[in-house]
C-alpha positions as CSV (number, residue, x, y, z in Angstrom):
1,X,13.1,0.9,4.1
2,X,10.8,3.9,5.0
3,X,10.8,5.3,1.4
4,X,10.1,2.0,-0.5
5,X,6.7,1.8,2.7
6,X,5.4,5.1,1.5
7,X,6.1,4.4,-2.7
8,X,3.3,1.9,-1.6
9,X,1.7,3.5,1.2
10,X,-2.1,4.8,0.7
11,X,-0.9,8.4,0.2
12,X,1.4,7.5,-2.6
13,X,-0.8,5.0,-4.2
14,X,-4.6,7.4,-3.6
15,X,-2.0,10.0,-5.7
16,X,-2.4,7.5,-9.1
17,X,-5.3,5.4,-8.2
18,X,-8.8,7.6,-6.5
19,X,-7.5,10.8,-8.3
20,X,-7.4,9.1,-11.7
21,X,-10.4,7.2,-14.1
22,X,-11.9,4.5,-12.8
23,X,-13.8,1.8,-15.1
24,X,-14.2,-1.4,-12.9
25,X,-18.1,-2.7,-14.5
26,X,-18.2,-6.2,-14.3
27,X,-15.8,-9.2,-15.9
28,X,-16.2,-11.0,-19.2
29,X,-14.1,-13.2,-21.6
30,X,-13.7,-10.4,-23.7
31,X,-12.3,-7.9,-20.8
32,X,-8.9,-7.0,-21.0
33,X,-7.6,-5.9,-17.5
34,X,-4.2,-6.0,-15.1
35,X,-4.4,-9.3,-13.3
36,X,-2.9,-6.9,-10.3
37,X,-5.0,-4.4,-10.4
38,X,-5.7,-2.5,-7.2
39,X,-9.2,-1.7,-6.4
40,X,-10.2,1.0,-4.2
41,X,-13.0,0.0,-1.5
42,X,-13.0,3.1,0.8
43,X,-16.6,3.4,1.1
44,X,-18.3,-0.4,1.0
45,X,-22.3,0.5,0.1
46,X,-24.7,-2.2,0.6
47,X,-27.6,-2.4,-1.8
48,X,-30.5,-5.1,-1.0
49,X,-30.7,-7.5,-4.2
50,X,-34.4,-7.6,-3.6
51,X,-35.3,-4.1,-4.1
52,X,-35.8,-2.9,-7.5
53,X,-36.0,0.8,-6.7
54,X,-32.5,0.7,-4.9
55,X,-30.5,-1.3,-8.0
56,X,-31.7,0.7,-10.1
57,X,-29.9,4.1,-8.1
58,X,-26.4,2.4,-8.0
59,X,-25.3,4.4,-11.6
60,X,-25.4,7.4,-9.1
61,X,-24.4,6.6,-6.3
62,X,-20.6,7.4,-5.7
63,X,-18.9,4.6,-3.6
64,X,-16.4,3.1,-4.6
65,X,-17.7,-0.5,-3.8
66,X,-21.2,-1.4,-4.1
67,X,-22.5,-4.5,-3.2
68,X,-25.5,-5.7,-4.2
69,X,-26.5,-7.7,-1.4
70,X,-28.0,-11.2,-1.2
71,X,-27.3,-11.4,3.0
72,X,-28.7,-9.1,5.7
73,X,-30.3,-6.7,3.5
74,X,-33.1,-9.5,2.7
75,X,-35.9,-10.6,4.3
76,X,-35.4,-14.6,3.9
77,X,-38.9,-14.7,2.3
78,X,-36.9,-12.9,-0.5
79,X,-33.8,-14.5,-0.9
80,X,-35.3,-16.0,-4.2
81,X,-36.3,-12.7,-5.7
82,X,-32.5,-11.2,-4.5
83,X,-30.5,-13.8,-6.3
84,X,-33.0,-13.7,-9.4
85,X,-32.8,-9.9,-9.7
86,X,-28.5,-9.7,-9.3
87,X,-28.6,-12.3,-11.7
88,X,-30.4,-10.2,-14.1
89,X,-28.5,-6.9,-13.6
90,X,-25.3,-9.1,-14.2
91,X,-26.7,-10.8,-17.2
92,X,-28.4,-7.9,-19.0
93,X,-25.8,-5.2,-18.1
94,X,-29.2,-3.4,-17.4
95,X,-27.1,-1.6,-14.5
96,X,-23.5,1.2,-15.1
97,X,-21.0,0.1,-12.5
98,X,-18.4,2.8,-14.4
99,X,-16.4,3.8,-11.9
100,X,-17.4,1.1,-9.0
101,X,-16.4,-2.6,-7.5
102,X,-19.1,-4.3,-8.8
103,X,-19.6,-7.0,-6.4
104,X,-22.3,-9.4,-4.6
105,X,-22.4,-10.4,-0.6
106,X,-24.2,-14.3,-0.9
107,X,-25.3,-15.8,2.3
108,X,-23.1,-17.3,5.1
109,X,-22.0,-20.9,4.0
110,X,-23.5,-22.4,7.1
111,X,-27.1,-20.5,6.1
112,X,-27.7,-23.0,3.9
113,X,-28.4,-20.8,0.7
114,X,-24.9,-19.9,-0.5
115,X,-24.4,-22.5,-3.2
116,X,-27.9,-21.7,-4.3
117,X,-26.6,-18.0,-4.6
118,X,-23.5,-19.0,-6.4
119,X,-24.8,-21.3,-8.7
120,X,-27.2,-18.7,-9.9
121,X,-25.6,-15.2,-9.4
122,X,-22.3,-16.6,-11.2
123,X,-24.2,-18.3,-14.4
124,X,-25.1,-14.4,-15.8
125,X,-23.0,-13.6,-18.9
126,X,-21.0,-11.1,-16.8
127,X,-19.3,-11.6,-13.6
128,X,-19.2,-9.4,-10.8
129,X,-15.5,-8.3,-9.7
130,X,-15.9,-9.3,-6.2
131,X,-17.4,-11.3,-3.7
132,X,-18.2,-11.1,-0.3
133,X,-18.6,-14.5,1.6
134,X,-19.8,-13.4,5.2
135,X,-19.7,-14.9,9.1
136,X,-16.7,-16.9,7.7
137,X,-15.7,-18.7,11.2
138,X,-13.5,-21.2,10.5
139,X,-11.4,-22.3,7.4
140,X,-13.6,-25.2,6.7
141,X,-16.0,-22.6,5.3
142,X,-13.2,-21.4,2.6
143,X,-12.6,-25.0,1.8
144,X,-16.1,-25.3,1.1
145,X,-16.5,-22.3,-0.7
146,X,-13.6,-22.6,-3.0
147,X,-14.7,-26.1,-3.7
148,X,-18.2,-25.3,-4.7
149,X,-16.7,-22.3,-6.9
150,X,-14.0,-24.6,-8.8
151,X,-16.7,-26.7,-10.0
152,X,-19.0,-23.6,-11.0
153,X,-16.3,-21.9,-12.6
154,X,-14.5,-24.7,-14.5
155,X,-16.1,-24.4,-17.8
156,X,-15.5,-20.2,-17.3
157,X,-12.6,-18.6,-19.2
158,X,-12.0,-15.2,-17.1
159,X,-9.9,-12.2,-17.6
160,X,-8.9,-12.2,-14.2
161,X,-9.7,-14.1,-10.9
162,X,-12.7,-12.5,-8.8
163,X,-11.8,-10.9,-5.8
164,X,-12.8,-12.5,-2.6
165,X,-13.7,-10.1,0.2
166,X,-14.4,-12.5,4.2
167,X,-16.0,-11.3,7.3
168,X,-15.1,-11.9,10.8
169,X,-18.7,-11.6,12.8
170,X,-17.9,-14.4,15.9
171,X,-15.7,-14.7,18.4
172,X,-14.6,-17.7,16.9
173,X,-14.0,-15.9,13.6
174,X,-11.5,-13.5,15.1
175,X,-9.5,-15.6,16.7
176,X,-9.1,-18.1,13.9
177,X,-8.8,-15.5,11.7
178,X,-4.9,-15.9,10.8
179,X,-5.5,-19.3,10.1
180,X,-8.9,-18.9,7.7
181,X,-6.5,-16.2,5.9
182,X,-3.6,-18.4,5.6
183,X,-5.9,-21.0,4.4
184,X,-7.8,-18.4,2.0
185,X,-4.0,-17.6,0.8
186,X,-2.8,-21.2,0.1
187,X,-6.7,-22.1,-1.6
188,X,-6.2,-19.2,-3.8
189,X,-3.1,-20.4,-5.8
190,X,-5.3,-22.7,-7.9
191,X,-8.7,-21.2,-7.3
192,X,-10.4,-19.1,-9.3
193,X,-10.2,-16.1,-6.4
194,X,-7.5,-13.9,-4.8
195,X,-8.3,-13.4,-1.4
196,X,-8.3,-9.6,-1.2
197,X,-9.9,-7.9,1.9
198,X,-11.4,-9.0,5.6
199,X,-14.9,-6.7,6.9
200,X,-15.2,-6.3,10.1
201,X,-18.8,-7.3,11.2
202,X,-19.3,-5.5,14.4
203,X,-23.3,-6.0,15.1
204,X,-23.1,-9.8,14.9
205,X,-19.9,-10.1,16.7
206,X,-21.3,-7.9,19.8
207,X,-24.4,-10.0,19.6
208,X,-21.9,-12.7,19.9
209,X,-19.9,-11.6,22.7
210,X,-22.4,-10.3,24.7
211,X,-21.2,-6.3,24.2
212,X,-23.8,-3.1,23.9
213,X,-23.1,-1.7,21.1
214,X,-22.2,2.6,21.3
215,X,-21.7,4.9,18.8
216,X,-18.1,5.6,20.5
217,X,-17.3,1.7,19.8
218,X,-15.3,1.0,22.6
219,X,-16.4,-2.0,23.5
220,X,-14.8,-3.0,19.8
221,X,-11.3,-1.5,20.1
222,X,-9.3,-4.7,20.3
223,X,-11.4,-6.3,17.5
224,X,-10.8,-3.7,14.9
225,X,-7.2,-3.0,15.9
226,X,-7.1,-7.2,15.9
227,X,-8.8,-7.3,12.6
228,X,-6.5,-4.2,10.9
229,X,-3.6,-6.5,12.3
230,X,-4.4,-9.7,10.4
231,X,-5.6,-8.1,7.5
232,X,-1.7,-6.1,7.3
233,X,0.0,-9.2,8.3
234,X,-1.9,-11.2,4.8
235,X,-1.4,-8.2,2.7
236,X,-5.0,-7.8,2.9
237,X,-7.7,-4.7,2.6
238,X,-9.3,-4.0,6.1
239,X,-13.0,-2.6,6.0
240,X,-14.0,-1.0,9.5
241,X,-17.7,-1.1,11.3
242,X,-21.2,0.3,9.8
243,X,-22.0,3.5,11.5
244,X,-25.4,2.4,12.6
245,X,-26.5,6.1,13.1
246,X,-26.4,7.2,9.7
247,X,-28.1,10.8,10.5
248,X,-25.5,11.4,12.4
249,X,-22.8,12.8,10.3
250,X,-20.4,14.1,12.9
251,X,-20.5,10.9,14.3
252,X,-19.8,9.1,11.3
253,X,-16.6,11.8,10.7
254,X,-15.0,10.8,13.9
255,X,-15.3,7.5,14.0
256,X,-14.1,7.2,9.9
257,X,-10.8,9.2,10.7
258,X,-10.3,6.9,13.7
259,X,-10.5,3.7,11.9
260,X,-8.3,5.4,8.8
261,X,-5.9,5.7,11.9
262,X,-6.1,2.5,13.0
263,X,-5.0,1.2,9.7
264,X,-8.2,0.4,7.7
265,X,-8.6,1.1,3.9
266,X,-12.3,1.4,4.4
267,X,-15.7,1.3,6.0
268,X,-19.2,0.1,5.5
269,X,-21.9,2.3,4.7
270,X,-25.2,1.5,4.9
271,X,-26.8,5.0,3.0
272,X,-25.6,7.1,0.4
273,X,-25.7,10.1,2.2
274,X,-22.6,8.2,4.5
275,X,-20.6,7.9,1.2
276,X,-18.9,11.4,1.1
277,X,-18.0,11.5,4.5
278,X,-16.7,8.1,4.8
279,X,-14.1,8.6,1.5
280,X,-12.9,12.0,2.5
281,X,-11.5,10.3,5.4
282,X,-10.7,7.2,4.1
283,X,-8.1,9.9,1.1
284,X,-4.9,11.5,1.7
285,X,-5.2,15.5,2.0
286,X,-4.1,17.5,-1.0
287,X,-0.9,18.2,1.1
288,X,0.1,14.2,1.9
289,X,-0.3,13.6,-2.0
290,X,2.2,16.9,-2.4
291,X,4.5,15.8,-0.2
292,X,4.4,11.9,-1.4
293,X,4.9,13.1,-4.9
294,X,7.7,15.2,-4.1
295,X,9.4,12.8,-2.3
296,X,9.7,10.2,-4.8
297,X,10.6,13.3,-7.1
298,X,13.4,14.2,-4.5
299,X,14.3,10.2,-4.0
300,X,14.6,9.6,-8.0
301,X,16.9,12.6,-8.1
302,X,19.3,11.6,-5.3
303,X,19.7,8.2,-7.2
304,X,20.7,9.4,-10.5
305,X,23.1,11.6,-8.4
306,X,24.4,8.5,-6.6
307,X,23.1,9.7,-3.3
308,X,21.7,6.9,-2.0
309,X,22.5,5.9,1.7
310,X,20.2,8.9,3.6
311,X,16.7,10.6,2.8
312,X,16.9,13.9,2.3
313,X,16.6,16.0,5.2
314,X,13.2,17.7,3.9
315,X,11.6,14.1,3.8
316,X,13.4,12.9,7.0
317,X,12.0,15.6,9.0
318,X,8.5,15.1,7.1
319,X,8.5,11.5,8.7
320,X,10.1,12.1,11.7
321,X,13.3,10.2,13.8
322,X,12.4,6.9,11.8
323,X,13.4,8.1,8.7
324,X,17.2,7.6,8.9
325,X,17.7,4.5,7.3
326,X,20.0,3.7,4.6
327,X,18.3,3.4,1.0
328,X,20.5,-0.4,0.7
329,X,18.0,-1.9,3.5
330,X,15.7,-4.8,2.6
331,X,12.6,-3.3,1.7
332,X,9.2,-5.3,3.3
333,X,6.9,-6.2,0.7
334,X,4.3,-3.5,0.3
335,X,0.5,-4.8,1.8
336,X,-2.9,-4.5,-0.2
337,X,-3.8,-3.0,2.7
338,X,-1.3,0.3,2.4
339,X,-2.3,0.4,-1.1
340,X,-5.3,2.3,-1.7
């Protein structure tokens, strides 16, 4: 049913979720959250674990997620120092992540230096909410992953799961992608993860396939719509391409509102001064979040008056032909990925 898609759509949901107070920090025994909870990851900020100058600006920075990055954003001659300095700032609480996904990007499993990341980072007192497991390429690499975390985590009592987020960088990633998610979905039962969101790793994957890369992006076209797709069809969050160019505002504008089009929840950044621009287009106008509001308002009315086969025709002409359904059809379960 159309209205039951926008009750859960990312205009309806931005309404009660990026308007309101945000307090995500990090996770502890003593942290009393909603298991469900939706987390908002419109602008994905990447913050080099190494690089003490950097952690120590993420209390003003204004993305929603930050990651604090053991991955690309190290030099491998400073892997060590990354792991050792996340693990402090989780530990300590040196670091405010009011407001913010606090979450950590370890290396690729087949890198070599992910359980060493893992076994580290996740000892601290205080767990990040998420976790970023990149150039996943087949679903041996969640098997392994979830394996390694079940026996890090088994002496751990948790408020709530952490939040897994994948990347598909390889050609072989994307089209296995359906099955590492279906795999990530079954693992998660009795895991301590929920799968939650797929990136979209564009640099690698050209590199991969042999593409140049453009500002434009269309040599990426079907992987992001591919990528959207998946993500939709595992109730996932989809997070669209780095804008390499990050002087380039404008740029950054047009190709933020084309991947909210697309479908995606979010997009990479990779400096704060992307962060504004990428959330304004990544949030519903003040006019969507009028219109959604009064359309539930209009909806819950029509109920109590027993009006419940047709949308009103205010909405129905708000959303077009599509709208005339009956309000008795089966609704389809609402995605993560409308949700934000």
């Amino acid at each position: 049913m159309i209205l039951q898609r926008i009750l859960h759509s990312s205009e309806y949901r931005q309404l009660t979720r990026i308007s309101g107070v945000f307090s995500f920090s990090t996770n502890s025994t003593t942290q009393a959250t909603d298991p469900k909870r939706y987390i908002p990851r419109r602008a994905v900020l990447y913050v080099p674990g190494s690089d003490d100058r950097k952690l120590k600006k993420i209390p003003s920075l204004a993305a929603d997620c930050i990651v604090m990055d053991c991955e690309d954003g190290v030099a491998l001659s400073q892997k060590e120092t990354a792991r050792s300095k996340i693990y402090q700032a989780l530990h300590s609480q040196e670091i405010d992540f009011s407001g913010k996904d606090c979450s950590v990007r370890f290396n690729s499993v087949q890198s070599g230096l992910c359980e060493a990341d893992m076994q580290e980072i996740l000892s601290a007192s205080y767990l990040p909410s998420t976790v970023h497991l990149p150039k996943v390429d087949s679903p041996e690499h969640i098997e392994w992953f979830t394996e390694k975390l079940k026996l890090i985590m088994k002496s751990r009592k948790t408020s709530e799961k952490l939040r897994l987020i994948i990347f598909t960088e390889s050609a072989e990633s994307l089209l296995s992608l359906p099955t590492i998610c279906r795999r990530g979905a079954e693992l998660s039962r009795d895991a301590p993860f929920d799968l939650d969101g797929i990136v979209f790793g564009s640099d690698d994957f050209c590199a991969d396939i042999g593409a140049t890369r453009t500002n434009e992006a269309r040599e990426l076209t079907f992987a992001r719509q591919y990528v959207v797709t998946v993500a939709k069809a595992f109730k996932l969050q989809a997070v669209d391409l780095v804008y390499i160019d990050y002087k380039d505002l404008e740029g950054l504008r047009i190709q933020s509102e084309e991947g909210a089009g697309m479908g995606f929840t979010g997009k990479q950044v990779i400096h704060p001064s992307q962060v504004a621009v990428v959330q304004a287009a990544f949030s519903p106008s003040p006019e969507k979040v009028e219109w959604a509001a009064a359309l539930v308002q209009a909806f819950e009315q029509y109920q109590k008056q027993g009006k419940g086969h047709y949308l009103p025709r205010y909405e129905a002409q708000k959303l077009g032909p599509d709208a005339r359904v009956t309000a008795t059809s089966s609704p389809r379960e609402p995605s993560l990925s409308e949700a934000i």
